[in-house]
Structure formats: C-alpha cells, structure tokens
DRENTORKOL-3810 file (N, C-alpha, C; in nm, 4 decimals):
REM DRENTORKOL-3810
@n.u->2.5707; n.v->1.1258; n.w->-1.5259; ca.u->2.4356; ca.v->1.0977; ca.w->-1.4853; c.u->2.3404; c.v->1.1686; c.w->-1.5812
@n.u->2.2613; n.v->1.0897; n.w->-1.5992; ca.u->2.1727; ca.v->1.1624; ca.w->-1.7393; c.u->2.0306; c.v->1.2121; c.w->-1.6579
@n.u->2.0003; n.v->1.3299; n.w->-1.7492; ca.u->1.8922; ca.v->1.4037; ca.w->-1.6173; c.u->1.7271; c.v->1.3265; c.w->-1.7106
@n.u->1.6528; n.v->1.3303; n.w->-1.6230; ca.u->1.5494; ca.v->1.2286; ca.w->-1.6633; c.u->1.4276; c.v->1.3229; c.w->-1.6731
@n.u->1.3774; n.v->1.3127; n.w->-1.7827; ca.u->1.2459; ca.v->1.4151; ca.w->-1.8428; c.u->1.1616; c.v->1.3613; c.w->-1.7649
@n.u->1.0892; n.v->1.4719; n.w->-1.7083; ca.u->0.9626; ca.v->1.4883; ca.w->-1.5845; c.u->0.8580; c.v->1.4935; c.w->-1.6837
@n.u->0.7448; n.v->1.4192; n.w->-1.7381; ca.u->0.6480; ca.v->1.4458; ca.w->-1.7592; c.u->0.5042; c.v->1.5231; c.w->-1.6866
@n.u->0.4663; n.v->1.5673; n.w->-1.7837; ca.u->0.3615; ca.v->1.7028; ca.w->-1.6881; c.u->0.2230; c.v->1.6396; c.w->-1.7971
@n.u->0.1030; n.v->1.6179; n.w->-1.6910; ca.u->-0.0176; ca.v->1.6183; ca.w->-1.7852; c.u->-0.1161; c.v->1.7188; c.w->-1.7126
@n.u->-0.1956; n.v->1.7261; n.w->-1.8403; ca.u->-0.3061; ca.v->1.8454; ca.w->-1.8058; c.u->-0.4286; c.v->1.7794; c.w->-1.7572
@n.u->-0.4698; n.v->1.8714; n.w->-1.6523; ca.u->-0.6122; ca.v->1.8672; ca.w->-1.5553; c.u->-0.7362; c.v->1.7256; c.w->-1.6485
@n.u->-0.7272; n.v->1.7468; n.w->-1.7820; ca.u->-0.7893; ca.v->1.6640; ca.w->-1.8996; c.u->-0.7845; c.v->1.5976; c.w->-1.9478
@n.u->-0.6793; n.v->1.5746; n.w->-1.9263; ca.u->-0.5696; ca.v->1.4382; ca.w->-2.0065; c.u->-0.5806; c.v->1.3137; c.w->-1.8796
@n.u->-0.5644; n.v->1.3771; n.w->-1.7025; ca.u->-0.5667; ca.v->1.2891; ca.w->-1.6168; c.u->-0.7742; c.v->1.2788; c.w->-1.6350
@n.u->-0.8192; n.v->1.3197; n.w->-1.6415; ca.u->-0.9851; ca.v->1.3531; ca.w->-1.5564; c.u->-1.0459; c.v->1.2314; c.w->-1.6771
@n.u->-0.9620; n.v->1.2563; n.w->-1.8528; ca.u->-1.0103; ca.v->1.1635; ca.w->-1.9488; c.u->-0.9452; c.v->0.9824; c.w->-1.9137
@n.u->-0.8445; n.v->0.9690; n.w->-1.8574; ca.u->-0.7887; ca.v->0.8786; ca.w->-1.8190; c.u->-0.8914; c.v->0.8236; c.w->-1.6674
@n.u->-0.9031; n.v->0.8931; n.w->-1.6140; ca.u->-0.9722; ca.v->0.8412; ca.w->-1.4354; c.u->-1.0805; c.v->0.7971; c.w->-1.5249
@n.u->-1.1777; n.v->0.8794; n.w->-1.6250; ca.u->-1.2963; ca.v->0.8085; ca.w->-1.6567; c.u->-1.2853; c.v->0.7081; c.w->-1.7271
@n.u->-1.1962; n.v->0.7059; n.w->-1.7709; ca.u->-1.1986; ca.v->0.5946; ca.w->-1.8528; c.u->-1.2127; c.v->0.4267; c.w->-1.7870
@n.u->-1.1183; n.v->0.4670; n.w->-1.6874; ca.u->-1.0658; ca.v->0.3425; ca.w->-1.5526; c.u->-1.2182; c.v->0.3436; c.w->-1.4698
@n.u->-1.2553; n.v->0.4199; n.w->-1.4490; ca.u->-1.3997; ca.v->0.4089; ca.w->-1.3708; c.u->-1.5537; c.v->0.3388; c.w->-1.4831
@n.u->-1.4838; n.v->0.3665; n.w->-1.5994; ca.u->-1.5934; ca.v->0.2826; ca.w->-1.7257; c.u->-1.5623; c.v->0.1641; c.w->-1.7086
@n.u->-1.4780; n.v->0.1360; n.w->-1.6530; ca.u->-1.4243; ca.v->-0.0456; ca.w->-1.6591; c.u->-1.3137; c.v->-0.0810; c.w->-1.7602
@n.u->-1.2261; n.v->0.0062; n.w->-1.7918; ca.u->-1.1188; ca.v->-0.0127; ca.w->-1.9422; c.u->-1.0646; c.v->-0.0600; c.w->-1.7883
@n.u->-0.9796; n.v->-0.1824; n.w->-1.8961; ca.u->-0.8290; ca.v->-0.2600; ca.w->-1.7815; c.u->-0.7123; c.v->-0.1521; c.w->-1.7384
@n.u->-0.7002; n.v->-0.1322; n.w->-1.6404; ca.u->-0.5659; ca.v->-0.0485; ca.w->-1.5773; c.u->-0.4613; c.v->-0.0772; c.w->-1.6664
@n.u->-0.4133; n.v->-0.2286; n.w->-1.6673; ca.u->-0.2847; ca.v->-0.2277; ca.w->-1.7080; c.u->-0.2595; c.v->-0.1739; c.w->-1.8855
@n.u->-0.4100; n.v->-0.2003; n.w->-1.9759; ca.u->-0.4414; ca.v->-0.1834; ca.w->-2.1252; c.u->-0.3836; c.v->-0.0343; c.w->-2.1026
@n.u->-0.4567; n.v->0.0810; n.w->-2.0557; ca.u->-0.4406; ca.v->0.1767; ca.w->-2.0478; c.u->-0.3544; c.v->0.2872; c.w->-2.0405
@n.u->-0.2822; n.v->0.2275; n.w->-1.9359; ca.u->-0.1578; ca.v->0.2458; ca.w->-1.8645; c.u->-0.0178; c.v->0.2330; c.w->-2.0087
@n.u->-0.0585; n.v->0.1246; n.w->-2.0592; ca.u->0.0577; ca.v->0.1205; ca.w->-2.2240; c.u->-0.0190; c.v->0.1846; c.w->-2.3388
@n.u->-0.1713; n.v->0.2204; n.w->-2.3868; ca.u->-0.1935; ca.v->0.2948; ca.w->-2.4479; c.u->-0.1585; c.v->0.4015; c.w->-2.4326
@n.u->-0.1893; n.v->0.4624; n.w->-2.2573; ca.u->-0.1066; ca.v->0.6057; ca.w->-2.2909; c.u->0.0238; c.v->0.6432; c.w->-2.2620
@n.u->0.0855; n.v->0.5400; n.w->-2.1915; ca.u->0.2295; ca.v->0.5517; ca.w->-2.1906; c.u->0.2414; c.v->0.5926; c.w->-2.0436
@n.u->0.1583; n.v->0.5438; n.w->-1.9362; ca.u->0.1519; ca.v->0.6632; ca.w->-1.8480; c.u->0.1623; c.v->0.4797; c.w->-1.7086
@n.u->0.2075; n.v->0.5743; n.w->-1.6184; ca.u->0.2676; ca.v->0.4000; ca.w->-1.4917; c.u->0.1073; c.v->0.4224; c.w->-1.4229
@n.u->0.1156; n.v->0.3015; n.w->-1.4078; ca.u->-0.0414; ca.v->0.2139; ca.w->-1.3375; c.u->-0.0258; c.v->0.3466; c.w->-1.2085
@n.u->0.0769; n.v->0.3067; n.w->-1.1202; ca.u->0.0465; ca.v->0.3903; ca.w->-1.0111; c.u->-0.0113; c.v->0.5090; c.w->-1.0091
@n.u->0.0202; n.v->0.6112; n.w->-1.1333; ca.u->0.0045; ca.v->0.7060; ca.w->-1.1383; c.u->-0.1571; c.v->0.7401; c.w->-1.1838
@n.u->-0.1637; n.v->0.6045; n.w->-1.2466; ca.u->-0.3438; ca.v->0.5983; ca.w->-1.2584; c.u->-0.4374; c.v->0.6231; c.w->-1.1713
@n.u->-0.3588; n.v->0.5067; n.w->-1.0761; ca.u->-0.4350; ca.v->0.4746; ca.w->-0.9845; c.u->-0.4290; c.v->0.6040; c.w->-0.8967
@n.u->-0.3378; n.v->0.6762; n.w->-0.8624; ca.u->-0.3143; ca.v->0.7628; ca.w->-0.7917; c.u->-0.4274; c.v->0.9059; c.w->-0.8642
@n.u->-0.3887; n.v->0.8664; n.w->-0.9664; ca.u->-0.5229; ca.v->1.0023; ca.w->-1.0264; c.u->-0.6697; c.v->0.9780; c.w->-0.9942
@n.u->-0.6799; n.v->0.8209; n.w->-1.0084; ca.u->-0.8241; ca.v->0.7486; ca.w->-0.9810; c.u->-0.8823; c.v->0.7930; c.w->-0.8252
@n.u->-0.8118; n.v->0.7733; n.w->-0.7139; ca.u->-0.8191; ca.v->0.8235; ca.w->-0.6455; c.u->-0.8214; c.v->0.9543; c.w->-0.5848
@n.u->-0.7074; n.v->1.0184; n.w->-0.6103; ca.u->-0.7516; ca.v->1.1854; ca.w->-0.5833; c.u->-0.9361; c.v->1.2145; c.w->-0.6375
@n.u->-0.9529; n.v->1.1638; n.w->-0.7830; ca.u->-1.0650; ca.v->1.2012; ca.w->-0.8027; c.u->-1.1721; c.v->1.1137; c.w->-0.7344
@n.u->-1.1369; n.v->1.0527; n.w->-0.6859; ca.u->-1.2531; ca.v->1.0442; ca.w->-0.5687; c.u->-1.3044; c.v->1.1047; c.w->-0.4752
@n.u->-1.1808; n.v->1.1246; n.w->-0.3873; ca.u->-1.1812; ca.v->1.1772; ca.w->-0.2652; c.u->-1.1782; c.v->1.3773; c.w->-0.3051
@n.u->-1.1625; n.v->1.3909; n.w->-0.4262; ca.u->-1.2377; ca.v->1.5400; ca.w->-0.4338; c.u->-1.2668; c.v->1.6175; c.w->-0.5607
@n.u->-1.3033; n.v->1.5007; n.w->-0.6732; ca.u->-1.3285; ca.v->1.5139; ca.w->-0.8032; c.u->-1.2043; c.v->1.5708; c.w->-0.8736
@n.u->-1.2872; n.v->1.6285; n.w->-0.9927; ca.u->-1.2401; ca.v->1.6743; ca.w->-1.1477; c.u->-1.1372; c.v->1.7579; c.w->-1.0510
@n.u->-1.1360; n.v->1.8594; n.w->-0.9677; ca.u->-1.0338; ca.v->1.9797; ca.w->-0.8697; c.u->-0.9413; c.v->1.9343; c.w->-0.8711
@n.u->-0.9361; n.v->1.7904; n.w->-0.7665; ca.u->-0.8159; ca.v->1.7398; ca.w->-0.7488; c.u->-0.7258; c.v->1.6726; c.w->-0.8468
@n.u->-0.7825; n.v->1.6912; n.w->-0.9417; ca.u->-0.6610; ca.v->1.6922; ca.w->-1.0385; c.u->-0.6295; c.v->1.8054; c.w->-1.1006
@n.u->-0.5123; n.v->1.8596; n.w->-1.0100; ca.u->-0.4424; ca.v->1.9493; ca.w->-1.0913; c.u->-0.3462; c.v->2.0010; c.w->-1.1681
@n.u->-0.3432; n.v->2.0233; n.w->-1.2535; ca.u->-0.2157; ca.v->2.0520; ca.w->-1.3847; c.u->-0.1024; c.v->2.1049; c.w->-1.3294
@n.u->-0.0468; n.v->2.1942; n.w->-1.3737; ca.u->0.0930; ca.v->2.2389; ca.w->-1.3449; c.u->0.0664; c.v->2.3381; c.w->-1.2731
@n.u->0.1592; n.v->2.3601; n.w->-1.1845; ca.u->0.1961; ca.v->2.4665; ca.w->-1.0873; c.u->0.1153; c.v->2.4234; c.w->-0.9103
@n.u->0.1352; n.v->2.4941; n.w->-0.7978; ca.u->0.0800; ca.v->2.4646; ca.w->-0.7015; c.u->-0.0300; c.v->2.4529; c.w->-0.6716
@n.u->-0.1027; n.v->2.3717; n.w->-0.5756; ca.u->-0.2652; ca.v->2.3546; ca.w->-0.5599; c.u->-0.3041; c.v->2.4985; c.w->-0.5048
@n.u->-0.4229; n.v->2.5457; n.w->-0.5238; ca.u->-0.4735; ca.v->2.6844; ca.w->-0.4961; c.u->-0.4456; c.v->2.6428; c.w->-0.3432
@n.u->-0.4621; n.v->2.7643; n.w->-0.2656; ca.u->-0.4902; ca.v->2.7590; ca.w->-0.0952; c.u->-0.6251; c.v->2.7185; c.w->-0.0745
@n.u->-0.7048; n.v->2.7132; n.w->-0.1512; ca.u->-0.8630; ca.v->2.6599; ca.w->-0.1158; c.u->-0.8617; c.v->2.5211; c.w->-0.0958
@n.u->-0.8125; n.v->2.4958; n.w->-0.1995; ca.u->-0.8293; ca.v->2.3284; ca.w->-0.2360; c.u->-0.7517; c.v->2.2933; c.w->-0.1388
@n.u->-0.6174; n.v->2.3057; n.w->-0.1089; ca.u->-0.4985; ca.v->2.2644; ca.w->0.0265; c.u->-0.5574; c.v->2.3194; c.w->0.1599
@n.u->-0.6189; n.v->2.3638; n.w->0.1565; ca.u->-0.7199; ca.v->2.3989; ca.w->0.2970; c.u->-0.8349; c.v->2.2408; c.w->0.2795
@n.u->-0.9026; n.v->2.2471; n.w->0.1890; ca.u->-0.9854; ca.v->2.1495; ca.w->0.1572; c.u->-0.9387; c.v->1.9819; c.w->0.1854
@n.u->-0.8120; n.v->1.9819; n.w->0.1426; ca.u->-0.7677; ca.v->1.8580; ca.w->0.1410; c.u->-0.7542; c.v->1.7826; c.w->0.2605
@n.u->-0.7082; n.v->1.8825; n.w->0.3210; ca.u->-0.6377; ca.v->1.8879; ca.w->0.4950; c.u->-0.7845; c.v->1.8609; c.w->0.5699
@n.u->-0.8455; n.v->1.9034; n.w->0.5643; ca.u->-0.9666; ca.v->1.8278; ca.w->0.6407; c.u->-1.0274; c.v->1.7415; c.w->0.6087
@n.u->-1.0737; n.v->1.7495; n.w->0.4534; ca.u->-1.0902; ca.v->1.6289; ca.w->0.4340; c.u->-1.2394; c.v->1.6563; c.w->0.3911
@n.u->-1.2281; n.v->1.7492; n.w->0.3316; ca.u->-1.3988; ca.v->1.7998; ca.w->0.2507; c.u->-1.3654; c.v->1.8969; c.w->0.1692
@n.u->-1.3319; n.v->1.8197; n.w->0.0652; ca.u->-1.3007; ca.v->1.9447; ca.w->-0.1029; c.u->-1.4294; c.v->1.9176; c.w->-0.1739
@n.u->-1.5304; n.v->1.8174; n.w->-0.1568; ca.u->-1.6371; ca.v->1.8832; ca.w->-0.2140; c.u->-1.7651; c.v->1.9620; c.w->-0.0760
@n.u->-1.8384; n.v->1.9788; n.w->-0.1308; ca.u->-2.0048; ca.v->2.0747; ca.w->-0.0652; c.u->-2.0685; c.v->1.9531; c.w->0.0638
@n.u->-2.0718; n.v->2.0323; n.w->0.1536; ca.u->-2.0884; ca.v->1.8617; ca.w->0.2644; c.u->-2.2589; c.v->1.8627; c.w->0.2784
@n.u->-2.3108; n.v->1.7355; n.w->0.2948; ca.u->-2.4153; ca.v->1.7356; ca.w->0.2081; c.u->-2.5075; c.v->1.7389; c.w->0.3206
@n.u->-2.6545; n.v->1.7758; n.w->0.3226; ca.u->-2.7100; ca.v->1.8257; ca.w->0.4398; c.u->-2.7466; c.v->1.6969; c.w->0.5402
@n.u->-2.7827; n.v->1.6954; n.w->0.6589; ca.u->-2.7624; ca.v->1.6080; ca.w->0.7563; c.u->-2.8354; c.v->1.4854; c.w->0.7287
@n.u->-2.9621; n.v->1.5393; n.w->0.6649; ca.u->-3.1037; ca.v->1.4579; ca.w->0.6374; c.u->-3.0069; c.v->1.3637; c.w->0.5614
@n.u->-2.9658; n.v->1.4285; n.w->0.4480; ca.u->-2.8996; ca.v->1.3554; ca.w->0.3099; c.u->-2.7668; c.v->1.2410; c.w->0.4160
@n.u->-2.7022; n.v->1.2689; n.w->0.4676; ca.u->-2.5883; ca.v->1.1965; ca.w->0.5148; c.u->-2.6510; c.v->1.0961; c.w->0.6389
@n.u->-2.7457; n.v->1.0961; n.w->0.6747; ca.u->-2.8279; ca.v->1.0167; ca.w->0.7499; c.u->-2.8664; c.v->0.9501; c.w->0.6658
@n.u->-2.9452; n.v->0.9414; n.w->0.5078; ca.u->-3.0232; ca.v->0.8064; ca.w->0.5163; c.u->-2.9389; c.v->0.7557; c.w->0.4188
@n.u->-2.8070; n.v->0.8348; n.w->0.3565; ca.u->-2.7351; ca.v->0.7756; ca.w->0.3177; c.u->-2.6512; c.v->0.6901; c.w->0.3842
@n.u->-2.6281; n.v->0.6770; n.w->0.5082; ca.u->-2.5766; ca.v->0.6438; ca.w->0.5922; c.u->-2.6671; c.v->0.5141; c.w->0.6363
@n.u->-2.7866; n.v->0.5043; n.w->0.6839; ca.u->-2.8876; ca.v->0.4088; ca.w->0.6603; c.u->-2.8704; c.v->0.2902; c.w->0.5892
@n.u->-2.8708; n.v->0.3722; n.w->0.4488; ca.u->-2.8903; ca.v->0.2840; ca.w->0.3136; c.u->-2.8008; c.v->0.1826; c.w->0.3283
@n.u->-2.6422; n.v->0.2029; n.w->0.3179; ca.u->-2.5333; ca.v->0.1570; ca.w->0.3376; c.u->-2.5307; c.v->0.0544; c.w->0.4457
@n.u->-2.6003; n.v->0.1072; n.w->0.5566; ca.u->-2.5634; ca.v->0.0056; ca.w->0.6864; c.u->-2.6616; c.v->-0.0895; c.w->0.6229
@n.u->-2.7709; n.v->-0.0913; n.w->0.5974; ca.u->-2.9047; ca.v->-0.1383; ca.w->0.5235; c.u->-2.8189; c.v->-0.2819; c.w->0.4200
@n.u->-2.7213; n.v->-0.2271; n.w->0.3084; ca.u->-2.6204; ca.v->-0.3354; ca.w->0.2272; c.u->-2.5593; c.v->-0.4046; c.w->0.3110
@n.u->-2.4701; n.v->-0.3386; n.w->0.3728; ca.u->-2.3874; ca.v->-0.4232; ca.w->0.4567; c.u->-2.4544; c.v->-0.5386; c.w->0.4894
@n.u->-2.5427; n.v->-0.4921; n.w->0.6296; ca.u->-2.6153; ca.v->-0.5951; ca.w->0.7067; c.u->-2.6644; c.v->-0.7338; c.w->0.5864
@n.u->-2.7047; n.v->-0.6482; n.w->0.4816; ca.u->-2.7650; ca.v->-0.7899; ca.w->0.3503; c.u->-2.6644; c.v->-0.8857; c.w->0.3281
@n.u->-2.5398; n.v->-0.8052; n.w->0.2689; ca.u->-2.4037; ca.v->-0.9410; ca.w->0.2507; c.u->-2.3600; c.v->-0.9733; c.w->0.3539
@n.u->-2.3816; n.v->-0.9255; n.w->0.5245; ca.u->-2.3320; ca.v->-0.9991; ca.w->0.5606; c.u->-2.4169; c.v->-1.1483; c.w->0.6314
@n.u->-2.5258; n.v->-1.1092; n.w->0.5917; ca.u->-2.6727; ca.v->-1.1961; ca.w->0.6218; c.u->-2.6009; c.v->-1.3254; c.w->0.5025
@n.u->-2.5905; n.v->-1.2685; n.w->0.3870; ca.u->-2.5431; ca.v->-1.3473; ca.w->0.2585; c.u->-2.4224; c.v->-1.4316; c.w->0.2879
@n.u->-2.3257; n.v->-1.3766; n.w->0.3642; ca.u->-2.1801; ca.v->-1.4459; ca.w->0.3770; c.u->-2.2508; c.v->-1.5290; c.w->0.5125
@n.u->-2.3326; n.v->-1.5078; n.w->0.5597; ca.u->-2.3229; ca.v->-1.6243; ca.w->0.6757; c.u->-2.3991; c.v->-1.7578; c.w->0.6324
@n.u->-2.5074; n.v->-1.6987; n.w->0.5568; ca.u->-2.5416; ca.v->-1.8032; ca.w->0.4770; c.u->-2.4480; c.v->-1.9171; c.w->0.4239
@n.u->-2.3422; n.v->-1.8714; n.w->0.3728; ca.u->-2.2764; ca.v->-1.9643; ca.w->0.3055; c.u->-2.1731; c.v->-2.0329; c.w->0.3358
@n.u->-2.1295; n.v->-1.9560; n.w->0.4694; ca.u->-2.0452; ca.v->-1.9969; ca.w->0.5504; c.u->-2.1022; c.v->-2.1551; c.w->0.6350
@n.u->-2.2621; n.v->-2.1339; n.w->0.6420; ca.u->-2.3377; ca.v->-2.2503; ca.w->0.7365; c.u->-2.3220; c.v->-2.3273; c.w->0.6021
@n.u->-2.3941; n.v->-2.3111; n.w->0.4765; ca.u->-2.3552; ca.v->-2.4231; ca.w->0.3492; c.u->-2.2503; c.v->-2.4740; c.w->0.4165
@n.u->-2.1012; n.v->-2.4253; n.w->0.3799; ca.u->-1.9990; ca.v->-2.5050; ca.w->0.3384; c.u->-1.9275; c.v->-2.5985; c.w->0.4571
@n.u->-2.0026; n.v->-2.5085; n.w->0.6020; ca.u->-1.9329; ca.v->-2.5751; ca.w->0.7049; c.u->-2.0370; c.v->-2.7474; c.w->0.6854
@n.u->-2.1788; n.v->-2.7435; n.w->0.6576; ca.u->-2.2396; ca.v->-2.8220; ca.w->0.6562; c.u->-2.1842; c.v->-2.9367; c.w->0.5546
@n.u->-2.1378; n.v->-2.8807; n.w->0.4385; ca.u->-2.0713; ca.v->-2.9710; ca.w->0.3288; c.u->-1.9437; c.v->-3.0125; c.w->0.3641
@n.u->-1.8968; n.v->-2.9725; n.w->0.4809; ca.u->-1.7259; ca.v->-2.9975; ca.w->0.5087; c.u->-1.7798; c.v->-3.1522; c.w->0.6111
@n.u->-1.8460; n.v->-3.1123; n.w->0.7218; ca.u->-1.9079; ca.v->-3.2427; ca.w->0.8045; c.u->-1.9381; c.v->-3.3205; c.w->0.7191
@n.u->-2.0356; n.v->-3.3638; n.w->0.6592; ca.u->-2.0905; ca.v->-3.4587; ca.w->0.5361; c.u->-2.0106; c.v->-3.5229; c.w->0.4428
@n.u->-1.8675; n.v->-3.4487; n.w->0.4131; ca.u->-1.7586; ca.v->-3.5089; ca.w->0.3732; c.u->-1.6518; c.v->-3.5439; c.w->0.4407
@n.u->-1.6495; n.v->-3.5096; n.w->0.5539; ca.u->-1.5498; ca.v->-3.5936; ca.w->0.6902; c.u->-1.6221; c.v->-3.7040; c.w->0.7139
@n.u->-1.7632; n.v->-3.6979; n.w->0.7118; ca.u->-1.8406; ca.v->-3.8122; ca.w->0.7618; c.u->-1.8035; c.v->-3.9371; c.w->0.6898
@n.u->-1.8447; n.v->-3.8792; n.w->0.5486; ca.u->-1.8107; ca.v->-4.0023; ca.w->0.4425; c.u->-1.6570; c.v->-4.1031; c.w->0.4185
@n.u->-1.6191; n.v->-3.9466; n.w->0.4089; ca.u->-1.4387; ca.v->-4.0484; ca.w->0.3652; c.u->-1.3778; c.v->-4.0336; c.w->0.5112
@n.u->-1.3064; n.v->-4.1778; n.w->0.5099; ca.u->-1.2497; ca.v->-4.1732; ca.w->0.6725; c.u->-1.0972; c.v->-4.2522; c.w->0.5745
@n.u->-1.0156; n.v->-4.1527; n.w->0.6128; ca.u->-0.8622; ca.v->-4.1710; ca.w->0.5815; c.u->-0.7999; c.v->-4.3380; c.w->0.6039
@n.u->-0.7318; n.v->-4.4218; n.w->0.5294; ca.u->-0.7294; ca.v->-4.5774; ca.w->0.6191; c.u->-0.5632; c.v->-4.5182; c.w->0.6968
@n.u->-0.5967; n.v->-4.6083; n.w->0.7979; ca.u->-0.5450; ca.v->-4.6192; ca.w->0.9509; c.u->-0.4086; c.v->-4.6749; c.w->0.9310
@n.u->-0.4396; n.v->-4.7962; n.w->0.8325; ca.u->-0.2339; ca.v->-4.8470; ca.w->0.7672; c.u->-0.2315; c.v->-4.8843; c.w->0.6758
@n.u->-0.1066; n.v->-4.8364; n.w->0.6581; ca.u->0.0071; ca.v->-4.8532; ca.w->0.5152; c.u->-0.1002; c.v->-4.9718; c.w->0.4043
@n.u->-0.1241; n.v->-4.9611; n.w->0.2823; ca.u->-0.1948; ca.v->-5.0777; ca.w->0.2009; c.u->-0.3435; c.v->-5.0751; c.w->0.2265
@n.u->-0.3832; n.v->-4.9955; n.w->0.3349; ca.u->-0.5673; ca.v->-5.0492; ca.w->0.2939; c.u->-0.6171; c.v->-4.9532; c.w->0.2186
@n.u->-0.7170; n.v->-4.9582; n.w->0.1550; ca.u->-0.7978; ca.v->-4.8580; ca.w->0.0570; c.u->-0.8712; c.v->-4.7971; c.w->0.1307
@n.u->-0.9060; n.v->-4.6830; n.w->0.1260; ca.u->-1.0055; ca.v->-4.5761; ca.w->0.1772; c.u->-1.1505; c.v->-4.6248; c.w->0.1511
@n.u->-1.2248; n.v->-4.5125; n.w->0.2632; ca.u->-1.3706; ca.v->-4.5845; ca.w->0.2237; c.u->-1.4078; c.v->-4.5116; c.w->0.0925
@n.u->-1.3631; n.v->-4.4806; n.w->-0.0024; ca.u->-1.4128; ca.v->-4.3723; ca.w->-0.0704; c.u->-1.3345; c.v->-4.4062; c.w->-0.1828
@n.u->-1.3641; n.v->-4.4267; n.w->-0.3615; ca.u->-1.3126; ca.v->-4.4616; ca.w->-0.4219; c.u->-1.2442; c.v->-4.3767; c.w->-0.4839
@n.u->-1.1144; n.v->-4.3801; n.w->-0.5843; ca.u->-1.0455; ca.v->-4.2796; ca.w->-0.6260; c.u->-1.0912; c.v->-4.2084; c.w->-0.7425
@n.u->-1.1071; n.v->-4.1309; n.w->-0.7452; ca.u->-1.1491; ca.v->-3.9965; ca.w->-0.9183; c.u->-1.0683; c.v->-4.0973; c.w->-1.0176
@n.u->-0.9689; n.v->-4.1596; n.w->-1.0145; ca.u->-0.8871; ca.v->-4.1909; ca.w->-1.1473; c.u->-0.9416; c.v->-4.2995; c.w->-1.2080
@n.u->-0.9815; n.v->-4.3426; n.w->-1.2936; ca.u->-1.0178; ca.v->-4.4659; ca.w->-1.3540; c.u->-0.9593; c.v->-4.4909; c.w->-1.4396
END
C-alpha cells in the first residue's frame, strides 16, 4: 500500500485562491491552475465566509478562540442592533421586490400558456391535421 502525500497550504495561498473565486475566476479553471480539488475550494470559499481571512487556517490546530467562535457561530464582531435591524430591513425590502418580480412572470406565462391551449386544439383522429400549421416547410 503506498502512503499518499498530504498536502498542507498556507493561511495565503487559501485567502489568495477564495479571492480569486469571489472575483468571478471559473472554479473548475482554477482548481487545475493550482492543482488544488474544487471541493477544497469551495470548502475554503466558504469557511471564509462564515468567518473570514481567520478561518483559514494553516498548519497545526485552530486557536481555542476561534473553536469557541465557530461553535456558536460568531467568529467575526456582532454588529450593533441598529446595524442588524436595517440590515435586516433592507434584505426583507429585496426579497419582497423579486418576489413581486417572479409573480409577475409567473401571471405572463400562465397567461401565454391559456392563449396557446386556446389556439392549437390537438385533432381528435388518426389522419386529421391540427388547427395549427407545422414549423417544417
């Protein structure tokens, strides 16, 4: 059984890679430029979300701060109430817009689906032509 080399990257090497993926470079381009598996991208992409440049950490164990941090679920500064209220606002504020937007279009297409049942009516037997002529000419 052949023992299989563990690659190790530094705090910089992942933090230059996450930005890169967050600039809009293609995952998969990336992933064979640096030699490094999508998952593990993605998996870096994420940690640095959920608690920045920290959570990516290099070699050896996560400090007890940060593993205290993780576990609840606030490794960065929690932001004051005012701030998480109208950010909170804002957001419900988008939502409510696309989903104002998706209903919109949902009434379009249901309206364009009637209007084309209306028109073409399937023929009833074997040999008659439809009311509706064929695309092929």
């Amino acid at each position: 059984m052949s023992k299989r080399r563990i690659r190790v990257f530094s705090r910089e090497f992942k933090l230059a890679a996450v930005l890169r993926m967050l600039a809009g470079e293609n995952v998969s381009a990336l992933s064979r430029e640096l030699k490094v598996l999508r998952k593990d991208l993605n998996y870096w992409r994420d940690r640095f979300r959920s608690g920045g440049p920290e959570a990516l950490r290099g070699r050896g164990r996560p400090r007890k701060a940060a593993v205290a941090a993780r576990s609840t679920g606030n490794s960065m500064k929690p932001a004051a109430p005012d701030e998480q209220l109208s950010a909170a606002r804002s957001r419900i504020a988008e939502l409510e817009r696309k989903i104002g937007q998706q209903q919109v279009d949902i009434d379009f297409f249901q309206e364009a689906l009637r209007q084309t049942e209306g028109i073409r009516r399937a023929s009833a037997e074997p040999g008659v032509t439809a009311s509706t002529r064929s695309s092929k000419r």
